[in-house]
N, C-alpha and C positions, 0 to 999 in steps of 0.2 A: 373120263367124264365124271364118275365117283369125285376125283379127288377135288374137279372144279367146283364141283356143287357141293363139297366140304369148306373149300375155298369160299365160296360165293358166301355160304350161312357164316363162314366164321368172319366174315369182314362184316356183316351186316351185325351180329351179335355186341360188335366190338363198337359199332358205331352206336348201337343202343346203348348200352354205357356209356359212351364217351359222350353220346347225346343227353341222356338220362341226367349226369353228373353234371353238363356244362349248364342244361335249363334249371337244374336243381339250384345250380350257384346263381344264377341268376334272378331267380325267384328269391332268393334269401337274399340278391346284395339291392333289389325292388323290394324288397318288404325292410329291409335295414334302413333306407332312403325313406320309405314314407312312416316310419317308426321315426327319426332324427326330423324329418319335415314337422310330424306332429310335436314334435317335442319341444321344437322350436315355436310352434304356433302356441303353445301349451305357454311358455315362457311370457312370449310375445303377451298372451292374452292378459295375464299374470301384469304386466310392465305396466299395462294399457291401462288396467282395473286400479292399480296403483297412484298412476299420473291422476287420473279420474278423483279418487279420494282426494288428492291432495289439491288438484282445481277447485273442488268443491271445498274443502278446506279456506282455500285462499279468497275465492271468492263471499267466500261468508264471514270472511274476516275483512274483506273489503267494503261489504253493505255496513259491517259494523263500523266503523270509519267515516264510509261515507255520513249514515246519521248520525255520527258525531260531529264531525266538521259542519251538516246542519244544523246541527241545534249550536255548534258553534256560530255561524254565521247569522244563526236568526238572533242568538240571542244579545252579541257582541257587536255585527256589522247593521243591524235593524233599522237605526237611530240617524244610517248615513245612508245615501245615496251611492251605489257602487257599480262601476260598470267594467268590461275589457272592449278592448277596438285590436283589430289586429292592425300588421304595417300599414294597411291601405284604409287605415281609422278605420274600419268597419265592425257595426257590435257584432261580437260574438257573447258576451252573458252579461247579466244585467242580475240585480237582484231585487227583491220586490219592491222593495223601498226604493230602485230609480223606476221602475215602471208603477208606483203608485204617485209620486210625485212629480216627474218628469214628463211621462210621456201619456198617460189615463188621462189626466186633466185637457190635452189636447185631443182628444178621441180615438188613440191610437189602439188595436186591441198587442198584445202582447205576440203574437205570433206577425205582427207584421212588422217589428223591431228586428229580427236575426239582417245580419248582413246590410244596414242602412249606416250610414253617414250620419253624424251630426247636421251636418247641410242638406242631407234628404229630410229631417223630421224636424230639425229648430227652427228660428228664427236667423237666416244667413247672415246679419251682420255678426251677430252673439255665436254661430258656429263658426267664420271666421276668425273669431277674435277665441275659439275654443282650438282651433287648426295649429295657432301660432302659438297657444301654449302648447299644444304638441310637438312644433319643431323645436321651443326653448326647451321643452323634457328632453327631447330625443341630442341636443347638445350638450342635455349633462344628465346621462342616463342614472339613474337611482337615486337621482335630486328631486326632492317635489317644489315641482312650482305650481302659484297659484293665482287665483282673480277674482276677483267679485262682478260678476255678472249676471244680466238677467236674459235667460236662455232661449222666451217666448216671452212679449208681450201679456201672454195670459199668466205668466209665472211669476213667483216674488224673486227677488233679487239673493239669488245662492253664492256661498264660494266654492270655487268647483277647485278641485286640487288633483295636479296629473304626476305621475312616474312613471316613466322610460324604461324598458326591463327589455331582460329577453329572455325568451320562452324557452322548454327544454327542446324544442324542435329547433331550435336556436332562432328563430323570428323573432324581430319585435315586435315588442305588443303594447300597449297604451295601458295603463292600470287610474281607472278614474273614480275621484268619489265627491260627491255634493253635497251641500247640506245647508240652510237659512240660520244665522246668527240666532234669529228672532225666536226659532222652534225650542218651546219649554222642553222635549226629549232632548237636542241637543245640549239643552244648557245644561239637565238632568246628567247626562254622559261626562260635559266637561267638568262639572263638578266630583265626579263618580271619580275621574281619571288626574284631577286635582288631589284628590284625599290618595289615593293607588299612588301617585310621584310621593306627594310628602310622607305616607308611611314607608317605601323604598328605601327615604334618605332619612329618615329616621332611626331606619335599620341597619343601614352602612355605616350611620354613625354608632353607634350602639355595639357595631363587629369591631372587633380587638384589631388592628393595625399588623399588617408581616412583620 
């Protein structure tokens, strides 16, 4: 009886250690895991904070850009009439100069231009005859073709000049621009871009030969 109950404590003893030692390790290989969890969270956070600066980087180098290319376009493209159509001619951007000439003088407000046809806002014979310089672009894409047309009744007689392109989406897109012979800014530009050619070739001539 002695020796049982020697027996019985000393197997119990043994499973306390053996117990002791197994939750011990256990605890330590649960506290190793959320030590490496954190650590990787730690990292993670680190990556995250990083991508972040540099978003913010790029984006602020993209507004600077972007007001660049405005003041490029208002101060170079102003003088013309400019618009895009996608493959279904439909505007997608216009810049002020074709909504202050084009489509104002007709009572259009500027928000009801996105996604309209030349034949939804012109004069239909003048946007069909604007349709079919689009199929002559779109058969020789990066050629401009051109016409003298008058686009409304209410409007003076512009030459509207179209390119066939494609988009980085790869769609085509219609690249349009107007403008009246008659208008003292255009004549101002073609002059501007007369004196720009002949100092060019001024300078070609004037460059030493290979």
């Amino acid at each position: 009886m002695a020796d049982s109950s020697i027996a019985v404590a000393s197997i119990a003893a043994t499973a306390a250690v053996v117990g002791g030692g197994l939750w011990t390790f256990l605890s330590n290989w649960l506290n190793i895991g959320q030590s490496s969890r954190k650590d990787a969270l730690t990292r993670l956070d680190g990556e995250v904070s990083k991508l972040s600066e540099e978003l913010s980087t790029c984006e602020a180098r993209h507004g600077v850009l972007e007001t660049r290319l405005r003041a490029v376009e208002q101060r170079n493209g102003s003088y013309f009439a400019l618009w895009i159509k996608d493959r279904h001619r439909r505007l997608v951007w216009l810049n002020d100069k074709a909504f202050l000439t084009l489509f104002a003088p007709l009572g259009y407000a500027r928000d009801e231009l996105d996604g309209k046809t030349f034949a939804d806002l012109l004069d239909p014979v003048a946007a069909a005859e604007i349709e079919n310089l689009d199929r002559v672009a779109l058969a020789h894409p990066g050629a401009t073709q051109s016409v003298l047309v008058q686009l409304h009744p209410d409007l003076q007689f512009m030459v509207v000049i179209k390119v066939a392109a494609i988009a980085e989406n790869g769609d085509v897109q219609y690249e349009g621009c107007a403008y009246s012979p008659g208008d003292p800014d255009i004549r101002a530009a073609n002059g501007v871009r007369r004196q720009v050619e002949q100092l060019r070739l001024s300078a070609d001539n004037l460059m030493p030969g290979d």
